[in-house]
C-alpha positions in Angstrom: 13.0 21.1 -16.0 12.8 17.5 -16.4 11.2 16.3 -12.7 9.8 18.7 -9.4 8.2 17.8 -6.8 4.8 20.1 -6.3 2.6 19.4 -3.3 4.7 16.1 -2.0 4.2 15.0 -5.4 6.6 14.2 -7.7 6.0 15.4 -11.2 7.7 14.8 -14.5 8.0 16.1 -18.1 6.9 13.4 -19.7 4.7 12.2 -17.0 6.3 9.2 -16.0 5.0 7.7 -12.7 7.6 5.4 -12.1 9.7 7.9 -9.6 6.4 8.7 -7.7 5.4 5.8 -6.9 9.6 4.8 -6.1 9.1 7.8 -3.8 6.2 6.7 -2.3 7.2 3.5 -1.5 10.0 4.8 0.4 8.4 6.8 2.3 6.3 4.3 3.0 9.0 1.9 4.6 10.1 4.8 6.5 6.8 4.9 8.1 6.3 1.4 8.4 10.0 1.3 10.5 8.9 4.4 12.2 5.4 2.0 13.6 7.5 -1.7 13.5 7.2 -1.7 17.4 3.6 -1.6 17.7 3.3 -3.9 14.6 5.8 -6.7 16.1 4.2 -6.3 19.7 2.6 -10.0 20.7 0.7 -7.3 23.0 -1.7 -6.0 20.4 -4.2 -8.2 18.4 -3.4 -8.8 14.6 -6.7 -7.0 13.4 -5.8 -4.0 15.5 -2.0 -3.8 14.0 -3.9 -4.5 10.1 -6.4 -1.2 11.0 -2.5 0.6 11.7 -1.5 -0.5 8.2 -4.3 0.9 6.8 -4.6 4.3 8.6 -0.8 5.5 9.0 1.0 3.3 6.4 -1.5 3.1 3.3 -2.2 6.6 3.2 1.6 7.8 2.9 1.6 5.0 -0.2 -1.2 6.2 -1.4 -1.0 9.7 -1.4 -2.2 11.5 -5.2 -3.2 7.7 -6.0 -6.3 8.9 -7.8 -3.6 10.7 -10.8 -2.0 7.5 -11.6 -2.4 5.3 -14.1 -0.8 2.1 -13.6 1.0 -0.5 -15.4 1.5 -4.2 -14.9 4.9 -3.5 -13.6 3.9 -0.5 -11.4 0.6 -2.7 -9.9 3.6 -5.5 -8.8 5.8 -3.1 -7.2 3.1 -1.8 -4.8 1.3 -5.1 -4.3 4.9 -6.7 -3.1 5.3 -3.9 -0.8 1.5 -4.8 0.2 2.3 -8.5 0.8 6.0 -7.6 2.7 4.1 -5.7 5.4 1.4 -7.7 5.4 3.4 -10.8 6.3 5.8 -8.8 8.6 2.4 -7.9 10.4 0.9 -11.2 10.8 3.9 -12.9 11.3 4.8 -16.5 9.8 2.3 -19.6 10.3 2.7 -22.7 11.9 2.4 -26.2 9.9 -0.1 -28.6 12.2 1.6 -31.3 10.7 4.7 -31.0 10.7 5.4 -28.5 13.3 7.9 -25.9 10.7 7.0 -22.4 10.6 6.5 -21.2 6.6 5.9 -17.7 5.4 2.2 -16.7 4.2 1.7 -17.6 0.6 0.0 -14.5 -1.2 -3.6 -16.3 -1.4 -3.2 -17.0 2.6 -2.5 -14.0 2.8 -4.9 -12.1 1.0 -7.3 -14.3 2.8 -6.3 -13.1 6.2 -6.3 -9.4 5.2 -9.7 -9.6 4.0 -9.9 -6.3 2.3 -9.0 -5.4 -1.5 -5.3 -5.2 -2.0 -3.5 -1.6 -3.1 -4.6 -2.0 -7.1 -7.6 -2.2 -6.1 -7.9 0.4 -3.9 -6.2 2.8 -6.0 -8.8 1.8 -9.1 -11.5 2.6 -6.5 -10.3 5.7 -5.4 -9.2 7.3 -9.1 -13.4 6.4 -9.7 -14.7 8.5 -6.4 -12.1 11.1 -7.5 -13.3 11.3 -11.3 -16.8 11.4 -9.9 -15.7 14.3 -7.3 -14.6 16.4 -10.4 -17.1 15.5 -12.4 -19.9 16.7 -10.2 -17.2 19.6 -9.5 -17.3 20.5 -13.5 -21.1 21.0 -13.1 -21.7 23.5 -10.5 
């Protein structure tokens, strides 16, 4: 059997992470369209519909992170997904100048989300994990 999925996690022969994180991606746009109402609501404050990224969004994306190991190419895919949200979210900016509305360059952005982007996050939590077992392996 070349690929099965075990646990919501896809696993593969040669273990190859490239489908999981493809599949966790997905299923990360499909929650993000299944929450796009709250997050596109001018009702709700932009640091209240951030705090729904990262507690119903992130986690799907994220889920068995702490396995991975990540490539260049792999650490781009999820950071554009990052940075697609995150714009949607907070919406395009007005120029003071000129008046024309422009989309959030990726420092701007990372500015105005003010927490570590998905690489980092994942690099964080593969450390706490290793830690977990570790302590784990000595009991």
């Amino acid at each position: 059997m070349e690929e099965y999925k075990y646990l919501g996690t896809t696993l593969t022969d040669k273990n190859y992470i490239q489908e999981e994180i493809k599949s966790r991606l997905k299923s990360g746009n499909v929650c993000f369209h299944s929450v796009q109402n709250f997050l596109f609501s001018s009702l709700l404050f932009k640091n209240l519909k951030i705090k729904i990224y990262r507690n119903t969004i992130l986690p799907v994306v994220l889920y068995g992170c702490e396995t991975w190991s990540l490539t260049l190419r792999e650490e781009r895919r999820l950071r554009s997904f990052e940075n697609r949200v995150l714009r949607r979210i907070i919406g395009r900016r007005r120029n003071e100048v000129t008046g024309e509305c422009r989309k959030l360059r990726n420092e701007k952005l990372n500015d105005l989300y003010s927490s570590p982007n998905i690489a980092r996050g994942i690099k964080s939590r593969r450390i706490r994990w290793a830690g977990h077992v570790a302590r784990m392996g000595k009991r």
